[in-house]
N, C-alpha and C positions, 0 to 999 in steps of 0.2 A: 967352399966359398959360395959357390953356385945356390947349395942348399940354403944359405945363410939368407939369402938373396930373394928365393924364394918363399923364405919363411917370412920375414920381415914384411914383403909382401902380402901375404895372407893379412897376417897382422892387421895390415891396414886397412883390410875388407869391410864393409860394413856389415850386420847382425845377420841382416839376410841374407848378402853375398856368401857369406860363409855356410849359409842352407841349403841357397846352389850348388855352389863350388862342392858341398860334399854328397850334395844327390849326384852331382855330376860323375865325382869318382867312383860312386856306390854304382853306377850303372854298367849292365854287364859290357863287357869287351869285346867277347868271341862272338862267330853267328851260333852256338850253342848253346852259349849264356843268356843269349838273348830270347833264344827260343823258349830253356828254361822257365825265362822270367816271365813269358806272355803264359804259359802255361799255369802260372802262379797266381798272377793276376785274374782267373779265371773263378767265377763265384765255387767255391766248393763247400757240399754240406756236410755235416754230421751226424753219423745216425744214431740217437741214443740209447743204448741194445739195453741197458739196465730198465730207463723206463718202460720199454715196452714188454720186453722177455723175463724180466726178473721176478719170480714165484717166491714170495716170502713162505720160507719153515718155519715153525717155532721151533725154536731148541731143545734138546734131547732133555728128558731129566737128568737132574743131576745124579741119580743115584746109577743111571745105566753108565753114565761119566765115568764114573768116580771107579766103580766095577775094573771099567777099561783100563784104565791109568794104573789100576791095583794088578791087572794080568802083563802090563805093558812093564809097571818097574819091576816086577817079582821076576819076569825075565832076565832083566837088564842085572838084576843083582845075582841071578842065575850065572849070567855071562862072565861078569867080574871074577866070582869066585874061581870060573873055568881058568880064570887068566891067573892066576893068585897059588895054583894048586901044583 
């Protein structure tokens, strides 16, 4: 009943009361939470390792590919039959 009570309540909040009221609950509880949250709050950067470090390859030809793939399933067909015998 109590809850009901409290609901109906809410209800009646206006738009913004209702942005308080849920900053208010969103706010930490504990002094650990709390601590947390200043810790959060604190500017942090991003360092973006791609733009600075990333050496573009170009890609292998295809024919050294293709090579590989042909020694990689010739194996794999190798295997199978070991299983099959």
């Amino acid at each position: 009943m109590a809850a009901l009570q409290e609901a109906a309540q809410f209800d009646r909040l206006r738009a913004t009361e209702r942005l308080e009221a849920i900053a208010f609950a969103a706010r930490p509880q504990s002094p650990r939470q709390r601590r947390l949250a200043r810790v959060e709050q604190r500017t942090q950067y991003e360092i973006p390792f791609n733009r600075h470090f990333y050496v573009w390859k170009p890609p292998r030809p295809l024919a050294v590919i293709d090579a590989e793939l042909k020694v990689v399933t010739d194996r794999i067909v190798q295997m199978i039959q070991g299983l099959s015998q």
